[in-house]
LOMI-87348 format. One record per residue: residue number from 1; x, y, z of N, C-alpha, C in turn. Coordinates in pm, 1 decimal. Layout:
REM LOMI-87348
SITE; num; n_c1; n_c2; n_c3; ca_c1; ca_c2; ca_c3; c_c1; c_c2; c_c3
SITE; NUM; X; Y; Z; X; Y; Z; X; Y; Z .
...
This chain:
REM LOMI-87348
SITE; num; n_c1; n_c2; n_c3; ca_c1; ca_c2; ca_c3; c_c1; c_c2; c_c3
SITE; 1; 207.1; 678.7; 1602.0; 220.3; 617.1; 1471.3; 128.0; 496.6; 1461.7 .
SITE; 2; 42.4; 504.1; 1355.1; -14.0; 365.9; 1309.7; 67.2; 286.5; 1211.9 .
SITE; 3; 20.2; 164.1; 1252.7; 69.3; 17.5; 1097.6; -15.4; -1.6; 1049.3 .
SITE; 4; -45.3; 4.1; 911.3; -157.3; -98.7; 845.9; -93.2; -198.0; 766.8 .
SITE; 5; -171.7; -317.5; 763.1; -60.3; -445.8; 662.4; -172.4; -439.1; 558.3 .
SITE; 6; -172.2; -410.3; 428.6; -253.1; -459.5; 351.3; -189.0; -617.7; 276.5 .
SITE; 7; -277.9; -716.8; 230.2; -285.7; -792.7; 157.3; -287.1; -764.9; -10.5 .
SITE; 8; -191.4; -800.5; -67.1; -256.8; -733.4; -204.3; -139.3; -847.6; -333.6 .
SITE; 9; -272.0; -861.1; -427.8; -259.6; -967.3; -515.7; -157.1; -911.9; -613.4 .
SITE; 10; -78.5; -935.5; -689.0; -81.9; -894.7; -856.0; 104.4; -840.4; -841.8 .
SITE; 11; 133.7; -818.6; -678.5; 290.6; -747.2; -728.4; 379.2; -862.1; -721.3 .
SITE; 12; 503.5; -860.4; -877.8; 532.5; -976.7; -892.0; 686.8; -914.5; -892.7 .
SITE; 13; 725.7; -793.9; -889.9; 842.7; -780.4; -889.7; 881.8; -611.2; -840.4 .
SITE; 14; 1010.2; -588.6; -829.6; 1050.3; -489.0; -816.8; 969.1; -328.9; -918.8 .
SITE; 15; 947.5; -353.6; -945.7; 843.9; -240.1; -1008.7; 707.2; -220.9; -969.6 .
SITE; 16; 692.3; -340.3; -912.8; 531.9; -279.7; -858.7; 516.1; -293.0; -724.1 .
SITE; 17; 681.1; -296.4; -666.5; 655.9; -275.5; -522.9; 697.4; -113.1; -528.4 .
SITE; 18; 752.1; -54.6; -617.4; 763.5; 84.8; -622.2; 637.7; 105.8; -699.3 .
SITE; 19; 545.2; 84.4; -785.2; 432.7; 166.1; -802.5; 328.7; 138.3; -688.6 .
SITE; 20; 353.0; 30.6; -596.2; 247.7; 74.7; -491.6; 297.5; 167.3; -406.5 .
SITE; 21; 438.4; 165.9; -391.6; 503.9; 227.3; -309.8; 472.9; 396.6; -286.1 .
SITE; 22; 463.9; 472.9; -472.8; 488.7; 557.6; -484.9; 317.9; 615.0; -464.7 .
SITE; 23; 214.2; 502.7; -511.2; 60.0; 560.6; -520.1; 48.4; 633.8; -353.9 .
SITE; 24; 82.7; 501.2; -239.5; 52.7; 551.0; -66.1; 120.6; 678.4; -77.0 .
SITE; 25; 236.0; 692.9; -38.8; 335.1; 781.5; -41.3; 217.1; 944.5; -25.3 .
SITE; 26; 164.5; 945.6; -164.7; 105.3; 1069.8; -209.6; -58.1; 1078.2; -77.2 .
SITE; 27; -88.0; 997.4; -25.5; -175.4; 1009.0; 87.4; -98.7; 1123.8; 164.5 .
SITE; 28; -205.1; 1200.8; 199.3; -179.8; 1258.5; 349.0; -166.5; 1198.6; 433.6 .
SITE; 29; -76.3; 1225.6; 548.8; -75.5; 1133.2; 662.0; 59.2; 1006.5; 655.7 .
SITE; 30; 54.3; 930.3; 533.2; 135.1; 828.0; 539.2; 287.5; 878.5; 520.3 .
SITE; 31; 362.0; 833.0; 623.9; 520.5; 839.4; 664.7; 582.8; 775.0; 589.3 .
SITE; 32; 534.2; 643.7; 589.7; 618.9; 545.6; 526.8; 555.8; 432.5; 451.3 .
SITE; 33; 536.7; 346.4; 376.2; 508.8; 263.3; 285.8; 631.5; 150.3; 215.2 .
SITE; 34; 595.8; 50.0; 260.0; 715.5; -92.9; 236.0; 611.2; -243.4; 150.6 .
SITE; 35; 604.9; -197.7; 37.2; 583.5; -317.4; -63.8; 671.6; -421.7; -24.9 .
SITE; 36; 626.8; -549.4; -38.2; 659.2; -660.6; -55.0; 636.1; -772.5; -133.2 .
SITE; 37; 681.6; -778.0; -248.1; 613.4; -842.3; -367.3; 598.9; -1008.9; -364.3 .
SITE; 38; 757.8; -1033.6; -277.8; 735.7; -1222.6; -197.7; 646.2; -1223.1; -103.0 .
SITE; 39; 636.9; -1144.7; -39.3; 489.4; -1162.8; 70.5; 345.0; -1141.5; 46.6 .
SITE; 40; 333.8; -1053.1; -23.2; 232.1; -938.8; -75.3; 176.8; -906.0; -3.8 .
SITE; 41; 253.0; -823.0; 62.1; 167.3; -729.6; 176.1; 190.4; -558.2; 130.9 .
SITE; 42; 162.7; -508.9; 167.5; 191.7; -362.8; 164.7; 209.3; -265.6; 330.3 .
SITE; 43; 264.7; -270.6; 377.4; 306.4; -245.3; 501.5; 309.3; -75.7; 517.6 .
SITE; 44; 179.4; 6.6; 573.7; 205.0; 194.8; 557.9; 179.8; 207.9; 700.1 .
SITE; 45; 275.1; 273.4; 767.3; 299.1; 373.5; 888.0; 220.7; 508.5; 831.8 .
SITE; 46; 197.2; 565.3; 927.9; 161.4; 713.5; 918.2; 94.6; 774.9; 1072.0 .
SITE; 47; 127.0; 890.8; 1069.3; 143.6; 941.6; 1166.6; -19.6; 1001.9; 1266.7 .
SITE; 48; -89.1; 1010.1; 1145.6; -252.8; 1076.7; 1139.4; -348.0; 970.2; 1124.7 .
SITE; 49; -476.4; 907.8; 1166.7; -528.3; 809.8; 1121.6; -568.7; 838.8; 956.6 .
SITE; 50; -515.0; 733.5; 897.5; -582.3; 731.7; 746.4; -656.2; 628.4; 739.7 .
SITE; 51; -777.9; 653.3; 650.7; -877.2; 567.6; 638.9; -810.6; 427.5; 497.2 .
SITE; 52; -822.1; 331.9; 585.4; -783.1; 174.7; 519.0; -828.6; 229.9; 362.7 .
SITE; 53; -963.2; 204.6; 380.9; -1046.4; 223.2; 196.0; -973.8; 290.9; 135.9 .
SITE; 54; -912.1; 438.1; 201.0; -854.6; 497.9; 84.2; -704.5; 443.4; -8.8 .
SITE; 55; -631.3; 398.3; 100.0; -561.4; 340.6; 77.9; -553.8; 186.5; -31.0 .
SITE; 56; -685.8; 119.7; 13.6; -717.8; 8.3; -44.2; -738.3; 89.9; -214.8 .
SITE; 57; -867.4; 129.4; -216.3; -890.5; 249.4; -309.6; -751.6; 253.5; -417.7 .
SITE; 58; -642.3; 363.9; -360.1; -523.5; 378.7; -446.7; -449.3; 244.8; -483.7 .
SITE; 59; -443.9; 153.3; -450.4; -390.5; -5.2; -471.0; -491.6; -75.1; -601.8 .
SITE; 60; -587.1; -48.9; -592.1; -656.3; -80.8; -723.1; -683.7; 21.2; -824.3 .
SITE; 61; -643.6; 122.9; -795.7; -670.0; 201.7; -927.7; -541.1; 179.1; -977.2 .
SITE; 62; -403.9; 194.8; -987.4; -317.2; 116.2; -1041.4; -289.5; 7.5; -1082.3 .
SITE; 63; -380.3; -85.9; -1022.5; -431.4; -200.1; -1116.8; -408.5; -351.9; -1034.7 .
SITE; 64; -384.9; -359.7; -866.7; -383.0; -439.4; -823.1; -488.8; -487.5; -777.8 .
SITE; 65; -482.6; -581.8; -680.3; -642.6; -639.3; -582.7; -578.7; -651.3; -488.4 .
SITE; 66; -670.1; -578.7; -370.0; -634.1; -607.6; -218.5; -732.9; -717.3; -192.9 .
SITE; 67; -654.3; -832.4; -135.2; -727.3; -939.1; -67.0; -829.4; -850.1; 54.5 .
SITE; 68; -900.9; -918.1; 47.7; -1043.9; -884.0; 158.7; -1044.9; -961.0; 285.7 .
């Protein structure tokens, strides 16, 4: 199993820790996915290596910013 922590700007409440929640989710590979809207991290397990970008990628097309 891998962790990735993303950084990510813009989630301010319970709804957009489930729309980031639900964008990872749909990756191949990812197990699990844990938004955190007081921290702003985005926290995805998965079992296969997935490539960060893509992930980063799905976090802004819904309309957030991953810190760099």
């Amino acid at each position: 199993m891998k962790e990735t922590i993303i950084k990510v700007e813009g989630m301010v409440c319970n709804g957009c820790e489930n729309r980031v929640q639900n964008a990872l989710k749909n990756i191949e590979g990812v197990e699990n996915v844990i938004a955190d809207h007081v921290t702003g991290t985005v926290t995805v397990t998965s079992k296969e290596k997935v490539a960060e970008s893509v992930m980063k990628e799905r976090i802004e097309d819904i309309g957030f910013e991953v810190k760099r």
